[in-house]
DSSP file (Angstrom, degrees, kcal/mol; ACC not computed):
  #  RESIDUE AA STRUCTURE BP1 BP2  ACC     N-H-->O    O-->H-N    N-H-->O    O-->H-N    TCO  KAPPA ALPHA  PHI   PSI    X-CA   Y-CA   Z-CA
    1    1 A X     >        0   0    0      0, 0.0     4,-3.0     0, 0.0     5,-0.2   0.000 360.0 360.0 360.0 -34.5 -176.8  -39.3  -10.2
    2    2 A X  H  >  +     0   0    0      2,-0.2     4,-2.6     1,-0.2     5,-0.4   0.969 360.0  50.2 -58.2 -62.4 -174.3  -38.7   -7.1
    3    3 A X  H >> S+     0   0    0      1,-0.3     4,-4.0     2,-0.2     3,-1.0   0.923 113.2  40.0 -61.8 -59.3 -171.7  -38.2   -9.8
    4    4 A X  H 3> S+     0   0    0      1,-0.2     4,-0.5     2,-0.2    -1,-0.3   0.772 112.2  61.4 -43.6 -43.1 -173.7  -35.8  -11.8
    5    5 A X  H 3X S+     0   0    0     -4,-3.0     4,-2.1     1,-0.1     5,-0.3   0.876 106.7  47.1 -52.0 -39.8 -174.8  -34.1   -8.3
    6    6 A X  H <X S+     0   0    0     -4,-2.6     4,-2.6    -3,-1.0     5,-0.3   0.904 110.5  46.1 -82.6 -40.7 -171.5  -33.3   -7.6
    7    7 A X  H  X S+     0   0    0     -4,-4.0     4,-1.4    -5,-0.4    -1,-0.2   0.782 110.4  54.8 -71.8  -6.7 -170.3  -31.8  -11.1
    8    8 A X  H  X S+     0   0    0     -4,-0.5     4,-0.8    -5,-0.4    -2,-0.2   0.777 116.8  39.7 -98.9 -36.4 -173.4  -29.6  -11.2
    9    9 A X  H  X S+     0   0    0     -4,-2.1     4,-2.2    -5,-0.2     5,-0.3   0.875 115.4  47.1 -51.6 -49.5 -172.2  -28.3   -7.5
   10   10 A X  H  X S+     0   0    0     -4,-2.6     4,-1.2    -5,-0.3     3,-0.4   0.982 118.1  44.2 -96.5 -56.6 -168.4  -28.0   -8.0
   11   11 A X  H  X S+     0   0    0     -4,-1.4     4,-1.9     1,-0.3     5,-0.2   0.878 113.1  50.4 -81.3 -29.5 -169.1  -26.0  -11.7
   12   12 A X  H >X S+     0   0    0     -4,-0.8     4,-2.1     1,-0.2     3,-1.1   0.990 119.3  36.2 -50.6 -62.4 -171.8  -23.8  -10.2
   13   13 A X  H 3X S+     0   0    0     -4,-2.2     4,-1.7    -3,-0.4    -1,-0.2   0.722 112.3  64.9 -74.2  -4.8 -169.1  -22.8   -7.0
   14   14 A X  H 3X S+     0   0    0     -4,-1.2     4,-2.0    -5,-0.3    -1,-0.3   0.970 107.4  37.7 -84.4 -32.5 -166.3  -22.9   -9.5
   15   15 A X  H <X S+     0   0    0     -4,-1.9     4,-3.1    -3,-1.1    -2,-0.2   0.741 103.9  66.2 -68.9 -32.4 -167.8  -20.1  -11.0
   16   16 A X  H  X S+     0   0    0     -4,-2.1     4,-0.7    -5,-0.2    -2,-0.2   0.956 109.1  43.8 -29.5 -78.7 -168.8  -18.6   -8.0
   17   17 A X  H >X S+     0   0    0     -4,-1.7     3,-2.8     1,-0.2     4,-0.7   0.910  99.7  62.0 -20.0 -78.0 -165.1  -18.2   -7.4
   18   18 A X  H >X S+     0   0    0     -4,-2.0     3,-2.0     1,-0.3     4,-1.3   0.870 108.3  45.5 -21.0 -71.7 -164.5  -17.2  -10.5
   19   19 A X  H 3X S+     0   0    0     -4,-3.1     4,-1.4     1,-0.3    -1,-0.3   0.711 112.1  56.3 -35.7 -18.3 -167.1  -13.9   -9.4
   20   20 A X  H <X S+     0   0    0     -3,-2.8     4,-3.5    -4,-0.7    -1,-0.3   0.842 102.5  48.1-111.7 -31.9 -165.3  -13.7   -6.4
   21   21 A X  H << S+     0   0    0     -3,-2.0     4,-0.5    -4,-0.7    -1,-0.2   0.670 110.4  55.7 -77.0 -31.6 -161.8  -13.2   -7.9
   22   22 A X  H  X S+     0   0    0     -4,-1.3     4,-2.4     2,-0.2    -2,-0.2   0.740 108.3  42.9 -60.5 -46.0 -163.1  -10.7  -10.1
   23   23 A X  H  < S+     0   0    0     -4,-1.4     5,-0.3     1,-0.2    -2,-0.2   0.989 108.9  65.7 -54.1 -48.1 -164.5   -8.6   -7.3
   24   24 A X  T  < S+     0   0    0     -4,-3.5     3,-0.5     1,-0.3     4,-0.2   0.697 110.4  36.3 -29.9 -50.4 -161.2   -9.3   -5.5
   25   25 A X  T  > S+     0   0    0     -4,-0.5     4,-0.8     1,-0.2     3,-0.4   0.689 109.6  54.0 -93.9 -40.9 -159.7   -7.5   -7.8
   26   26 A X  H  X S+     0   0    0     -4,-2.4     4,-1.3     1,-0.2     8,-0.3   0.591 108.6  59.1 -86.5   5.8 -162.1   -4.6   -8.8
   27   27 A X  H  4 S+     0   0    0     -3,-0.5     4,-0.4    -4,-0.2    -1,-0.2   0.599  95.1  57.3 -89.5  -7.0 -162.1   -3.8   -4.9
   28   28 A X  H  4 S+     0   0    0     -3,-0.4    -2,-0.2    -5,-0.3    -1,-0.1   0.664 121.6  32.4-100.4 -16.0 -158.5   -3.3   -4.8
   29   29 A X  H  < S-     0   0    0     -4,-0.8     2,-0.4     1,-0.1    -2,-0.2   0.571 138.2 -18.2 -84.9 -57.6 -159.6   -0.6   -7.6
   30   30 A X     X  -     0   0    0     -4,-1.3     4,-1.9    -5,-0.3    -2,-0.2  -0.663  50.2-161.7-147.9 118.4 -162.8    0.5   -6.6
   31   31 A X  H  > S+     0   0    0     -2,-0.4     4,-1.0    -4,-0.4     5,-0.2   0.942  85.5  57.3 -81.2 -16.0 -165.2   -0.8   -4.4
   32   32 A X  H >4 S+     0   0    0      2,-0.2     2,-3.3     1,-0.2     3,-0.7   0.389 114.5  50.5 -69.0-121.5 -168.6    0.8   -5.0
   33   33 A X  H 3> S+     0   0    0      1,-0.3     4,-2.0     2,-0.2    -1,-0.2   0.053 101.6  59.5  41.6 -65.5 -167.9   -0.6   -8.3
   34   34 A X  H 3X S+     0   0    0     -2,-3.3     4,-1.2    -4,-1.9    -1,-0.3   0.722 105.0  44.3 -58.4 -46.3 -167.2   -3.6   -6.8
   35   35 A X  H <X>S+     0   0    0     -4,-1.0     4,-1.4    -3,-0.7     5,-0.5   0.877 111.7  60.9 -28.9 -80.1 -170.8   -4.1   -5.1
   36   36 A X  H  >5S+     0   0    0      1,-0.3     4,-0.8     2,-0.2    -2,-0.3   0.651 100.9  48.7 -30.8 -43.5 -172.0   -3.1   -8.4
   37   37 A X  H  X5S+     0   0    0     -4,-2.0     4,-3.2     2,-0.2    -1,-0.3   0.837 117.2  42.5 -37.7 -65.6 -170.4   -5.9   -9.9
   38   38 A X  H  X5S+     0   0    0     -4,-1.2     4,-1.0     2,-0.2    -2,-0.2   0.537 110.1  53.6 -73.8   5.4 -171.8   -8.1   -7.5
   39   39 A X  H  X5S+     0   0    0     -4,-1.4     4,-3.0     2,-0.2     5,-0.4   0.803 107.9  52.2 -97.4 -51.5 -175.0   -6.7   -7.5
   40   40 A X  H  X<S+     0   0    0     -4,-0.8     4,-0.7    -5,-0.5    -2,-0.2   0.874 110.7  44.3 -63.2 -40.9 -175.2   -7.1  -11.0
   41   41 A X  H >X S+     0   0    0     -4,-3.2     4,-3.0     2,-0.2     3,-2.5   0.976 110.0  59.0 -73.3 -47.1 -174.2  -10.9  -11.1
   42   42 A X  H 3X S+     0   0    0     -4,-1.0     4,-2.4     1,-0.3     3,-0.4   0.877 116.4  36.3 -26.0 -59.6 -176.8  -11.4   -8.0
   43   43 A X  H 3X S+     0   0    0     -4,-3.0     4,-0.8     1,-0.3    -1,-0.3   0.541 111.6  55.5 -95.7  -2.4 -179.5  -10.0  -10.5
   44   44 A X  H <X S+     0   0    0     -3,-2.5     4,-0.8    -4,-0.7    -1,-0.3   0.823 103.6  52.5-101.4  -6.7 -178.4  -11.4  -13.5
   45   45 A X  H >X S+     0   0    0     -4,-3.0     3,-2.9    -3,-0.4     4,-2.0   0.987 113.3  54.3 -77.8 -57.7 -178.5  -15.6  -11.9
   46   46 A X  H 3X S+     0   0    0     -4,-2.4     4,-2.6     1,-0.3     3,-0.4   0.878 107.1  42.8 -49.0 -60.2 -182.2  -14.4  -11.0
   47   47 A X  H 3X S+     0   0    0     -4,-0.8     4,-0.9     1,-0.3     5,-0.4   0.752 116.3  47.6 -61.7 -17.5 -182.8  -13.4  -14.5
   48   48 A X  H <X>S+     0   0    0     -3,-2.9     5,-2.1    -4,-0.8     4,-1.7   0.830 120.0  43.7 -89.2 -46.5 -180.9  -16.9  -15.5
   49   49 A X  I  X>S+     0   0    0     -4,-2.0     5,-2.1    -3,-0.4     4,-0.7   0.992 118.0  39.4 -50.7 -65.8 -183.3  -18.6  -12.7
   50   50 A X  I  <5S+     0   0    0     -4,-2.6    -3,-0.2     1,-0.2    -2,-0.1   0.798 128.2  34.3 -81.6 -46.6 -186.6  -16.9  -13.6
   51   51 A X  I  <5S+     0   0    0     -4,-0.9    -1,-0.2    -5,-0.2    -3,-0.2   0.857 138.3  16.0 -25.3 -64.4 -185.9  -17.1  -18.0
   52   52 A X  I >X5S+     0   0    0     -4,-1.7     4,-1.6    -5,-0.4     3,-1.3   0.877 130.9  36.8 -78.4 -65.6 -184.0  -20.6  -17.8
   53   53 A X  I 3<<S+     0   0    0     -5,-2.1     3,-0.2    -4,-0.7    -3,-0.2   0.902 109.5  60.9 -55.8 -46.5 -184.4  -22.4  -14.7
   54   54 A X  T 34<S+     0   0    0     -5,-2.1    22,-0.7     1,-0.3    -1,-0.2   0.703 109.1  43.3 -48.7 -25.7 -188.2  -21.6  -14.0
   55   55 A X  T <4 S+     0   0    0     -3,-1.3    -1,-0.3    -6,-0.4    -2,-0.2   0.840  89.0 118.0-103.2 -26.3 -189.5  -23.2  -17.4
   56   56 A X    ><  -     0   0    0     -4,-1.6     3,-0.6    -3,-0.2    22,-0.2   0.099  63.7-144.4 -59.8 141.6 -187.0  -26.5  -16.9
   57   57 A X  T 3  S+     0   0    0      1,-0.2     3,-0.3    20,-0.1    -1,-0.1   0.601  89.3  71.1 -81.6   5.2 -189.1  -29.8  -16.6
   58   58 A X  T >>  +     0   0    0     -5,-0.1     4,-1.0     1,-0.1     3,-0.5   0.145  43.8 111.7 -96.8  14.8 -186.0  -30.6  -14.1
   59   59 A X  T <4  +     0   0    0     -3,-0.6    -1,-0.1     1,-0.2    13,-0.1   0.807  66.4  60.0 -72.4 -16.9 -186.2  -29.1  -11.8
   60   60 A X  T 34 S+     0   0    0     -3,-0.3    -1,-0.2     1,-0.1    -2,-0.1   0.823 127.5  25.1 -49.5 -40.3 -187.1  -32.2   -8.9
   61   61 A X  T <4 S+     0   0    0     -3,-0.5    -2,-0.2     7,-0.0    -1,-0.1   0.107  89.3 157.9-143.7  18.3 -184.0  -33.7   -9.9
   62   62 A X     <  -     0   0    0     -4,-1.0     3,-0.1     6,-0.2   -54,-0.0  -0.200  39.2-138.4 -55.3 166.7 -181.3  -30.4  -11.4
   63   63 A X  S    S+     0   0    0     66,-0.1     2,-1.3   -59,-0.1   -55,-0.2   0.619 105.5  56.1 174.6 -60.2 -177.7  -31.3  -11.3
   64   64 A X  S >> S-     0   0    0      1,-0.2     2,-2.9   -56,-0.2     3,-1.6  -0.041  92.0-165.0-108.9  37.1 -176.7  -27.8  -10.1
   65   65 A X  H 3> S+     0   0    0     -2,-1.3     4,-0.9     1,-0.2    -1,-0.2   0.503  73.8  51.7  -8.3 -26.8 -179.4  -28.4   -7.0
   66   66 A X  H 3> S+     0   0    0     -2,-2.9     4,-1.6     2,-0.2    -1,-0.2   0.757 102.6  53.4-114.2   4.3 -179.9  -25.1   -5.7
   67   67 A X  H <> S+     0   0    0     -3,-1.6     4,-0.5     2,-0.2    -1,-0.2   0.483 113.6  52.0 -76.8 -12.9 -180.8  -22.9   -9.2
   68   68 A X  H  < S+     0   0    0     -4,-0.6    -2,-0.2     2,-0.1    -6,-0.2   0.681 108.9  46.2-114.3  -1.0 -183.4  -25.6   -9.4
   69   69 A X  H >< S+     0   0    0     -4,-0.9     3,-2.4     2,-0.1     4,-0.4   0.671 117.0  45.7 -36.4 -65.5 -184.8  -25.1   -5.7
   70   70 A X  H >< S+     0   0    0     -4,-1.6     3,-1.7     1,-0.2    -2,-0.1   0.827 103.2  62.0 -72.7  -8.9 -184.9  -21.5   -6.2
   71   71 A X  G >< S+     0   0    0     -4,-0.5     3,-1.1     1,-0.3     5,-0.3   0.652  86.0  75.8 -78.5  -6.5 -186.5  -21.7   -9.5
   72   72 A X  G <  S+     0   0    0     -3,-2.4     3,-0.5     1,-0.2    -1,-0.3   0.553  80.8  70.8 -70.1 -20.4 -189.2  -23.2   -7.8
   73   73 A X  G <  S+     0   0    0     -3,-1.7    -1,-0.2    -4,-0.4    -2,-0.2   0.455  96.3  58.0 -84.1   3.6 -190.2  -19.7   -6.5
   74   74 A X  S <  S-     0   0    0     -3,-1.1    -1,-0.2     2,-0.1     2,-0.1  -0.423  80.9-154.9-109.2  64.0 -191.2  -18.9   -9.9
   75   75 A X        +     0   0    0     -3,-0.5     2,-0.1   -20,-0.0    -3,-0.1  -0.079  26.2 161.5 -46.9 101.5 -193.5  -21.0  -10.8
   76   76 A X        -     0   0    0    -22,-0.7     2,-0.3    -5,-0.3    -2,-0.1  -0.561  43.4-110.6-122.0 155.7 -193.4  -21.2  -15.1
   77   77 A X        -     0   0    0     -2,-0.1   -20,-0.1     1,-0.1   -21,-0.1  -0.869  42.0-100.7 -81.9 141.2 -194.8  -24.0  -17.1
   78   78 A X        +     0   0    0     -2,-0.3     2,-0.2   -22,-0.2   -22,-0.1  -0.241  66.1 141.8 -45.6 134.4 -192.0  -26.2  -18.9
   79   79 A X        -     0   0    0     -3,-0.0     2,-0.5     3,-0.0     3,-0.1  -0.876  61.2 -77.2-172.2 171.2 -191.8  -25.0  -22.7
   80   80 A X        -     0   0    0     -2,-0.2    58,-0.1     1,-0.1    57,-0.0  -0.571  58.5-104.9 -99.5 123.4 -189.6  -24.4  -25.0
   81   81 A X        -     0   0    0     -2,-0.5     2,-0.3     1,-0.1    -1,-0.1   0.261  31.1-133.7 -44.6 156.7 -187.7  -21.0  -24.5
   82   82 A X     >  -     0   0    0      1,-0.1     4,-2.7    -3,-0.1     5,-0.1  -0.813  29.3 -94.1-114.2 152.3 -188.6  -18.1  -26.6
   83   83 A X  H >> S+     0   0    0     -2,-0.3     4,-1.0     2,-0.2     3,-0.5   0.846 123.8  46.6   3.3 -92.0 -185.9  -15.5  -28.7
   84   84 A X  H >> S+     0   0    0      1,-0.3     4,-4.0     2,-0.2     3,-3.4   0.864 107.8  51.6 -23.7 -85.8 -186.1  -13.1  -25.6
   85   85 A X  H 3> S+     0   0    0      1,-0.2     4,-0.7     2,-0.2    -1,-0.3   0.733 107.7  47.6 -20.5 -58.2 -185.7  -15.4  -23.3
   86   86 A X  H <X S+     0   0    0     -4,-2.7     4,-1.2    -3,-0.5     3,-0.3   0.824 115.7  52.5 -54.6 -30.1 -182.3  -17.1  -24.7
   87   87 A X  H XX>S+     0   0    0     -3,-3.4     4,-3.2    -4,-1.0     3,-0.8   0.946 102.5  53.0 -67.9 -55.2 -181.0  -13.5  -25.1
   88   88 A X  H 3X5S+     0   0    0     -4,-4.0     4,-0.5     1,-0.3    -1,-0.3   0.821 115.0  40.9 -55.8   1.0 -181.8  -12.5  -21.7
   89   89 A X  H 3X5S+     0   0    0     -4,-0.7     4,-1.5    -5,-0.4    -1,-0.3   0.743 116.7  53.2-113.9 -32.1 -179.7  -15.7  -20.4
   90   90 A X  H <X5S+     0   0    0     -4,-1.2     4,-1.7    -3,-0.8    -2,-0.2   0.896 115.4  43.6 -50.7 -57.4 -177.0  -14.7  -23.5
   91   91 A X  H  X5S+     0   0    0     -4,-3.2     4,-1.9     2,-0.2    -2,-0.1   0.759 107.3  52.9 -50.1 -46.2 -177.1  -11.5  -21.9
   92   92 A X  H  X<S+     0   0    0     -5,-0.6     4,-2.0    -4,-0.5    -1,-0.2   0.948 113.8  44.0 -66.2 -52.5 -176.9  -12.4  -18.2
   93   93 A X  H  X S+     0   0    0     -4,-1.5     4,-1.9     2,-0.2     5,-0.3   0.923 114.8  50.3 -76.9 -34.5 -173.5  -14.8  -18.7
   94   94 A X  H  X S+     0   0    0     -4,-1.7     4,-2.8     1,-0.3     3,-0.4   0.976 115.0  44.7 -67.6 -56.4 -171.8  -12.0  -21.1
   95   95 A X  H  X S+     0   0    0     -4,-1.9     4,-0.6     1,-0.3     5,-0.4   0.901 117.8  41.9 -52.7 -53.8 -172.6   -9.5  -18.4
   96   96 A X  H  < S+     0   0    0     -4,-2.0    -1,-0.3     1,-0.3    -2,-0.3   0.807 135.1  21.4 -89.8 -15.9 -171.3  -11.8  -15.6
   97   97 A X  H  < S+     0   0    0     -4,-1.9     4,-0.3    -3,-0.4    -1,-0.3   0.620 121.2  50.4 -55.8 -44.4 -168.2  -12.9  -17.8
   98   98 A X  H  < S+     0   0    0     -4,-2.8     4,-0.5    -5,-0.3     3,-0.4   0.904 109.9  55.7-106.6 -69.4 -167.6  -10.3  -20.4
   99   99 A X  S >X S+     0   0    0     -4,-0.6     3,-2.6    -5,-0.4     4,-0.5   0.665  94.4  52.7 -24.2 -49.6 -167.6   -7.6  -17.9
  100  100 A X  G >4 S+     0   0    0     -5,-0.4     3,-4.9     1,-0.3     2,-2.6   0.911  95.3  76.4 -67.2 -66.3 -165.2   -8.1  -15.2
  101  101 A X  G 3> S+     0   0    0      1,-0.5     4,-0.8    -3,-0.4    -1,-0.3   0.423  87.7  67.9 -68.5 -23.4 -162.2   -8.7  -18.5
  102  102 A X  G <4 S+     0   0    0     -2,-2.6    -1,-0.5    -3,-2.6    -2,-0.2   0.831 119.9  16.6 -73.7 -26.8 -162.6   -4.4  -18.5
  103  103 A X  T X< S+     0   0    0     -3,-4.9     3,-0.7    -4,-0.5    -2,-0.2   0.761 121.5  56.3-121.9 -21.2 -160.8   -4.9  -14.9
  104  104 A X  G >4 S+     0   0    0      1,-0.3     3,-1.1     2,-0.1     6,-0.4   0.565  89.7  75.3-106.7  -4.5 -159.0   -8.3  -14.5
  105  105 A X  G 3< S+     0   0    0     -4,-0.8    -1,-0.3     1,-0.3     3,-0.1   0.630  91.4  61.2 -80.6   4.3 -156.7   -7.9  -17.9
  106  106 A X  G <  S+     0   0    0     -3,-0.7     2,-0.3     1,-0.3    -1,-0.3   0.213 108.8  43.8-114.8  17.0 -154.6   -5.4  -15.6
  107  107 A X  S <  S-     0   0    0     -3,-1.1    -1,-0.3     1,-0.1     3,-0.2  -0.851  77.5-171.3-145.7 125.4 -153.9   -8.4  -13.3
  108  108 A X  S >> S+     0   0    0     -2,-0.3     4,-2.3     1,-0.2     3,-0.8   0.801  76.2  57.3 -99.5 -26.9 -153.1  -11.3  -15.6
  109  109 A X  H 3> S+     0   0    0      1,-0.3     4,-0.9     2,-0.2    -1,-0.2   0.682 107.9  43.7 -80.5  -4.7 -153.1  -14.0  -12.9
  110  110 A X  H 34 S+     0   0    0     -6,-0.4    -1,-0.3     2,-0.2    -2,-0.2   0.239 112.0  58.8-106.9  13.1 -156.5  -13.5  -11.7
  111  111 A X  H <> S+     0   0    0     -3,-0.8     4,-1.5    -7,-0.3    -2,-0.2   0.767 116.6  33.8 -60.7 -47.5 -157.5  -13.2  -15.7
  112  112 A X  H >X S+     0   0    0     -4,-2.3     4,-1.1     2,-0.2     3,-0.5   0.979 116.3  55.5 -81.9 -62.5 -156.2  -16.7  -16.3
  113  113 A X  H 3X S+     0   0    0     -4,-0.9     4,-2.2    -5,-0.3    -1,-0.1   0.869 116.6  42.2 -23.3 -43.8 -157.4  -17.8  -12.5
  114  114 A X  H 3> S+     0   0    0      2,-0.2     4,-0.8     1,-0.2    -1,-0.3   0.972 117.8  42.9 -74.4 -39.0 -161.0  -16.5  -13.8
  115  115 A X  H XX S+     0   0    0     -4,-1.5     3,-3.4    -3,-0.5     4,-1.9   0.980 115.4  48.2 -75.8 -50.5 -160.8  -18.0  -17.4
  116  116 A X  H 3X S+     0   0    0     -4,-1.1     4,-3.0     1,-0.3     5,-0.2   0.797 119.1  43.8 -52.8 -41.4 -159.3  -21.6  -16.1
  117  117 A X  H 3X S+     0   0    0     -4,-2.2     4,-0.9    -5,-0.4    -1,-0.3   0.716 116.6  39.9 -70.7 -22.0 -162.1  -21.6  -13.4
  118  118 A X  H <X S+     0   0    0     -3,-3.4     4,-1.8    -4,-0.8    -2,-0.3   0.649 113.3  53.6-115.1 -22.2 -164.7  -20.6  -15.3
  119  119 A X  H  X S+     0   0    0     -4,-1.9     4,-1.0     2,-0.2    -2,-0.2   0.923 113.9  54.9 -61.4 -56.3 -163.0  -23.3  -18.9
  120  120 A X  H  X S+     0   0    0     -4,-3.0     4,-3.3     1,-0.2     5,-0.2   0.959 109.5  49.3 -47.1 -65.8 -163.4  -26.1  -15.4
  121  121 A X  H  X S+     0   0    0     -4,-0.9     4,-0.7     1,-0.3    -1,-0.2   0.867 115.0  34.6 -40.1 -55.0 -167.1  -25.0  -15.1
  122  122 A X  H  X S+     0   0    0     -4,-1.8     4,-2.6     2,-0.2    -1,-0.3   0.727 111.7  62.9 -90.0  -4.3 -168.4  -25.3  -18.4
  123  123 A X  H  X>S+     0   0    0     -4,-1.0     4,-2.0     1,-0.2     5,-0.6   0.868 112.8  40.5 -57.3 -68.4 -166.2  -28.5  -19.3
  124  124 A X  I  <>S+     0   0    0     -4,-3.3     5,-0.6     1,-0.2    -1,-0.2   0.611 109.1  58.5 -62.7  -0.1 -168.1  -30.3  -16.6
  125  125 A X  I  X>S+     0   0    0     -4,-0.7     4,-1.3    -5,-0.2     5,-0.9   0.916 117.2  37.2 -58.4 -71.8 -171.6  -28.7  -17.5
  126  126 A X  I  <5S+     0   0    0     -4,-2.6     4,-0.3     3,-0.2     5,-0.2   0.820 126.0  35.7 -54.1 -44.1 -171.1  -30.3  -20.9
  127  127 A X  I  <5S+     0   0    0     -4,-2.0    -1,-0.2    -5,-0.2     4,-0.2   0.807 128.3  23.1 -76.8 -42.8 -169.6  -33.4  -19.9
  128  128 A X  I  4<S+     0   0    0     -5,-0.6    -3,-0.2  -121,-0.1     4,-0.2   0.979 129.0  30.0 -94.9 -48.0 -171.0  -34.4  -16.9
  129  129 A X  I  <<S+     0   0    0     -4,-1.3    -3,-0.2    -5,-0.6   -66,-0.1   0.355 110.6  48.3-108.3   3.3 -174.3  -32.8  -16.8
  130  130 A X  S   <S+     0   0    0     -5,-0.9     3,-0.4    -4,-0.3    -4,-0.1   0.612 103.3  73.8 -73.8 -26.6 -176.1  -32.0  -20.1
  131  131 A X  S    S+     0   0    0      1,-0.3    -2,-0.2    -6,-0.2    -3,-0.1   0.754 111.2  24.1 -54.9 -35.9 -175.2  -35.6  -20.7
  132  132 A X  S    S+     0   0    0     -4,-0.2    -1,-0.3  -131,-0.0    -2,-0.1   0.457  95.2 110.0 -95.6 -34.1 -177.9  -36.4  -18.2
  133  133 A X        -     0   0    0     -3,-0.4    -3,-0.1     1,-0.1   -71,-0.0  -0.146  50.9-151.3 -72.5 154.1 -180.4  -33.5  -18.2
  134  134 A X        +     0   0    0      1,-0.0     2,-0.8     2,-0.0    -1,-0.1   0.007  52.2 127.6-124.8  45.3 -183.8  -33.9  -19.6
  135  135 A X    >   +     0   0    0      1,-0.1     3,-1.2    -5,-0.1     6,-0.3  -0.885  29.5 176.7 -48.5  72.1 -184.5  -30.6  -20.5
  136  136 A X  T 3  S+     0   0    0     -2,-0.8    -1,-0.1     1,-0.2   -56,-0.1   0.480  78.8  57.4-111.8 -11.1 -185.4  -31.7  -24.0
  137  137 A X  T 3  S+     0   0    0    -58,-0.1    -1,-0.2   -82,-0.0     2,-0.2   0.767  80.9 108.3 -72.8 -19.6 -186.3  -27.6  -24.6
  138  138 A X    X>  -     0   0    0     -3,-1.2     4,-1.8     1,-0.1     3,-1.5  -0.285  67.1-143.9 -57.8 123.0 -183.0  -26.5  -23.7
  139  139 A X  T 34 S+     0   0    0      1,-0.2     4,-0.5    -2,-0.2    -1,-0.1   0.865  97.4  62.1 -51.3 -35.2 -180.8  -25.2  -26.7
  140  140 A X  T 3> S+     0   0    0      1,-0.2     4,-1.4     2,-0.2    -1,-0.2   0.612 101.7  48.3 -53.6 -21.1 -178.0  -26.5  -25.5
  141  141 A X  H <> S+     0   0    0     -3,-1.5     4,-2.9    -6,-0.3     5,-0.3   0.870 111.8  49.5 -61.0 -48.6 -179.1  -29.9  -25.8
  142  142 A X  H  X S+     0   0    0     -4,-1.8     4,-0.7     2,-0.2    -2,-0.2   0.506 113.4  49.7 -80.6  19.4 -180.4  -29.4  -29.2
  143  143 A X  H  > S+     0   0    0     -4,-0.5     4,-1.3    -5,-0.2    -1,-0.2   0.894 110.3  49.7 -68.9 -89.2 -176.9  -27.9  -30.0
  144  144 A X  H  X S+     0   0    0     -4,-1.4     4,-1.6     1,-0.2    -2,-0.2   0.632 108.8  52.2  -8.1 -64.6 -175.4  -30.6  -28.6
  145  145 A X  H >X S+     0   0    0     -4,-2.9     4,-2.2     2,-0.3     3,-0.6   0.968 102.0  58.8 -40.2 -89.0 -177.6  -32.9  -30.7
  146  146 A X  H 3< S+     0   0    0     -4,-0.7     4,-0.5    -5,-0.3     3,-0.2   0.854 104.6  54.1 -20.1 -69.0 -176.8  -31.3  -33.9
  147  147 A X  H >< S+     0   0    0     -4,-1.3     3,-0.7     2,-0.2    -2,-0.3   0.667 102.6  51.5 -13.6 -66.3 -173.2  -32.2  -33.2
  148  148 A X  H << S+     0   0    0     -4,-1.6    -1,-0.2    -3,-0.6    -2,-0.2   0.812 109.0  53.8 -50.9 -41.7 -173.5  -36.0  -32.5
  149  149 A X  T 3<        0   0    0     -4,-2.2    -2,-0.2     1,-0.3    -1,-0.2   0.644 360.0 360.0 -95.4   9.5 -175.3  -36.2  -35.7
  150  150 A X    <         0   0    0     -3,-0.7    -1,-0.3    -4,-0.5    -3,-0.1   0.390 360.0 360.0 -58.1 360.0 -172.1  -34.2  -37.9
């Protein structure tokens, strides 16, 4: 669990970074922009809490401990995620992802900084902490699933 605590921390702030490198960069172009950017990831991990996190039956025991505290301020019954929902969490990571690539391809070392950081993140999501989760609604498990049985 320690181990799993710890990959679910380090990919969360590694992506964190990742935000951060992008902002770094879009202040040094514009900075309301820049606050826009961050405003806009701020609101789109809520929408990733209150869509994803809120409904998970894991939230006692999440890997990535503090979206599973704060998802605890929305109290949802565990169920298995609807269309919408998955979009709006499809939606949220393209936004907090797809976006910044308008601004970061005109500095190529904090394009590769962001992808490599953000490659780090989801390795250890897959490997180290779906391995574990018991989210048995999540798609990514039943993704995942699919997979093993190819």
């Amino acid at each position: 669990m320690l181990s799993t605590r710890f990959h679910g921390i380090v990919s969360l702030a590694l992506v964190g970074i990742a935000v951060i490198v992008a902002i770094f960069v879009l202040v040094h172009i514009t900075w309301g922009w820049a606050v826009g950017y961050g405003l806009l990831c701020l609101l789109g991990m809520t929408a990733i809490i209150y869509t994803f996190c809120a409904k998970c039956p894991c939230q006692q025991c999440c890997a990535h401990v503090l979206p599973g505290k704060v998802a605890r301020l929305f109290p949802r019954a565990p169920s298995p995620y609807s269309g919408v929902e998955q979009a709006v969490v499809v939606v949220a990571i393209a936004l907090i992802l797809g976006l910044p690539q308008l601004w970061l391809w005109q500095n190529v070392a904090a394009l590769v900084v962001f992808w490599i950081l953000n490659a780090v993140a989801v390795t250890q999501i897959l490997i180290f902490v779906c391995r574990v989760c018991a989210n048995f609604y999540c798609p990514v498990r039943k993704w995942r699933s699919g997979i093993r049985r190819l």
